[in-house]
N, C-alpha and C positions, 0 to 999 in steps of 0.2 A: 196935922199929925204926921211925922216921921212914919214914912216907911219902918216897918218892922224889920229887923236883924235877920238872916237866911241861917237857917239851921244847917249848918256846911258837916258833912260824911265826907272824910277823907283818906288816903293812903290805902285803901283796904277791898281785899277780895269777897264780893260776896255773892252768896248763896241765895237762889228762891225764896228760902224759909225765910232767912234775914230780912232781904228786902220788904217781905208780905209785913213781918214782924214791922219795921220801918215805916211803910205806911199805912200802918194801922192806926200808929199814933203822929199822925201826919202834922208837924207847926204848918203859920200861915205861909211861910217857904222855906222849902228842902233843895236846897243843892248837894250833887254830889260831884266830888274832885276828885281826879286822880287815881279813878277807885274802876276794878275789873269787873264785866259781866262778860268775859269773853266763853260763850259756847253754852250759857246757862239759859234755861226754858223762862221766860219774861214773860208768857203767852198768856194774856187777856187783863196783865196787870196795870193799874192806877197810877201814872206816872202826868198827869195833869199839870201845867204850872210848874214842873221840877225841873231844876235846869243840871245840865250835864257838863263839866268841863275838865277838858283833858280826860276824861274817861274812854275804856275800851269797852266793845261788844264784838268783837271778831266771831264769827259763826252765830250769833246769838238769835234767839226765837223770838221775835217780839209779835207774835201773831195776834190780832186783836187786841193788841195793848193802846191802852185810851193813852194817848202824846198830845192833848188838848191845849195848845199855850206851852208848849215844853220847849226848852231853849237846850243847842247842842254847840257847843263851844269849844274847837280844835280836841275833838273827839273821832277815834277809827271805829268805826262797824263796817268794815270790809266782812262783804259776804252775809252782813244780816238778813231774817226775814220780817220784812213789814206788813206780811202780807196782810190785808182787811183791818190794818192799824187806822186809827183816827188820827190824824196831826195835823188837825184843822186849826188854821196859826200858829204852825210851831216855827218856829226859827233853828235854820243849821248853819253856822259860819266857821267858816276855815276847817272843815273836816272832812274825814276818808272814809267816805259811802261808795267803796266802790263794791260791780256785783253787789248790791242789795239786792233785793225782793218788793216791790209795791204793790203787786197786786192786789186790783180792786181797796184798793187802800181810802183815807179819804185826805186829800192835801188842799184842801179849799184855804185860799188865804194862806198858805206856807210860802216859807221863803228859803231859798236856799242860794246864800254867797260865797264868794270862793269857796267851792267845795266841789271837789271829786267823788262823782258818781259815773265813771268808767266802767261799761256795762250792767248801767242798771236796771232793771223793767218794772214799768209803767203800766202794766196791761191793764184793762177798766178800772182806772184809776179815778177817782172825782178831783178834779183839778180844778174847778172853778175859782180865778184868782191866783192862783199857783206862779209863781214867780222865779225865775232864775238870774241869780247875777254874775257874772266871772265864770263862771262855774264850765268845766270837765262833763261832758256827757257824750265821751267819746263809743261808740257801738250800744249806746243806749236804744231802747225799745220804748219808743214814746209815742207808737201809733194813734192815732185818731186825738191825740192832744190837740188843747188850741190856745195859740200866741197870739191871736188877732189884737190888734190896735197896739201891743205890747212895743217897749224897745228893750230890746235884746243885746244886751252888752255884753262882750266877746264871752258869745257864748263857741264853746268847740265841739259841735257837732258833725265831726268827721267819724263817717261810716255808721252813723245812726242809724236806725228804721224811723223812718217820718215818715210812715205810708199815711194817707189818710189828714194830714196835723193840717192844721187852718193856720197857715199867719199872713193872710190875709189884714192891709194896713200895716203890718209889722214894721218896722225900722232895726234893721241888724246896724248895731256900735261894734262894729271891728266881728271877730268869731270866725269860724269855720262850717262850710257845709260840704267839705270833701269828701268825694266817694257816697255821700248820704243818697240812701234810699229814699225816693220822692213820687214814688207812685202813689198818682191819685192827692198829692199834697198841693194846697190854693196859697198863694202867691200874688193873688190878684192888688194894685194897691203898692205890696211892700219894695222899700228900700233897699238892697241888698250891694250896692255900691261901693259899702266898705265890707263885704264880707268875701272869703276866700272862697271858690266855687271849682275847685280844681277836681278831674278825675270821677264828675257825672255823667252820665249816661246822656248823650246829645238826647233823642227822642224822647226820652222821661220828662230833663230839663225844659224842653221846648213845651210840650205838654203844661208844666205844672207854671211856668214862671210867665205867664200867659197873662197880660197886665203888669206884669212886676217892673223896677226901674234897674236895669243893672248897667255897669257903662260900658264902651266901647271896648275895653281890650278886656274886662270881663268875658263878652259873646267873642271874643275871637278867641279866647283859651278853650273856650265850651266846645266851639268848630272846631279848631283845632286839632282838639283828642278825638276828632269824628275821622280825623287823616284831611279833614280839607284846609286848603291854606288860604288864608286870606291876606291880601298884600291891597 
């Protein structure tokens, strides 16, 4: 049996009232295109399975909105809040999450590729599965997260907070861990070879990267920025 035809909303600004009206009489799939919730209160709304593209949410509330299966496709919500949102397997690709809100969110099983989340926060977030590809998470707040056994493709986590994150096993494909905050973060295990390690803290890094494999002029840029020279 052919998939079913997506009931596509297009060009058009809308409202709370609308949208409630909209999935009230919800077909087997709703997409919406090109279409504005910037700054509108979304909080605790049904947006399950519904996929978003080229749509905006700049300021917008999505606070306990169920995102269950929800697909986000070169879509801005610079500055959203997610906070206590579901988007357990939701997929975001090619969009601008920057400053969001995650708290305590649930992202189990989500996926997020090339996408900018340029200080976003993560704070008791359930990530279980949580995945990142390409993806901008420059001064993100992703404390006590864990990447273990993950490979992590140029991810850019320059000046992050990673206190606390496990990537343990991890394998970094290209990325950045410049300037990032690494207190108390495990290392033990991963690869970090091809990743950029510029502008950490010698004693944090020593600390945390304790098993980890990094190469030769890696640890001498690390000593370096400590003022010692290594020849």
């Amino acid at each position: 049996m052919p998939a079913p035809t997506p009931c596509t909303i297009s060009n058009t600004t809308l409202s709370r009232d609308a949208i409630i009206e909209i999935l009230a009489q919800r077909p087997a799939q709703l997409r919406f295109e090109q279409c504005a919730f910037d700054d509108q209160d979304l909080s605790g709304l049904d947006f399950s399975s519904v996929e978003f593209l080229m749509c905006t949410f700049a300021g917008a509330q999505l606070k306990r909105a169920k995102l269950v299966e929800s697909k986000w496709m070169r879509s801005k919500a610079a500055g959203a809040d997610f906070t206590l949102a579901d988007a357990t397997e939701a997929r975001f690709c090619s969009s601008d999450l920057n400053n969001t809100q995650w708290d305590r969110s649930r992202l189990a099983s989500a996926i997020f590729t090339e996408t900018k989340l340029t200080g976003a926060r993560f704070r008791e977030a359930a990530t279980l599965g949580l995945v990142f590809h390409n993806t901008l998470l420059v001064g993100c707040d992703l404390r006590g997260l864990s990447f273990r056994k993950q490979r992590l493709e140029q991810l850019d986590l320059s000046d992050a907070d990673l206190a606390g994150c496990d990537f343990r096993d991890a394998l970094f494909d290209g990325g950045s861990l410049h300037g990032a905050n690494l207190k108390q973060a495990r290392f033990d295990g991963a690869d970090l070879r091809l990743a950029e390690l510029g502008g950490l803290n010698l004693i944090t890094a020593a600390a945390s990267f304790k098993g980890a494999i990094i190469s030769v002029a890696q640890a001498a840029e690390i000593v370096g920025q400590a003022g010692i020279r290594v020849s």
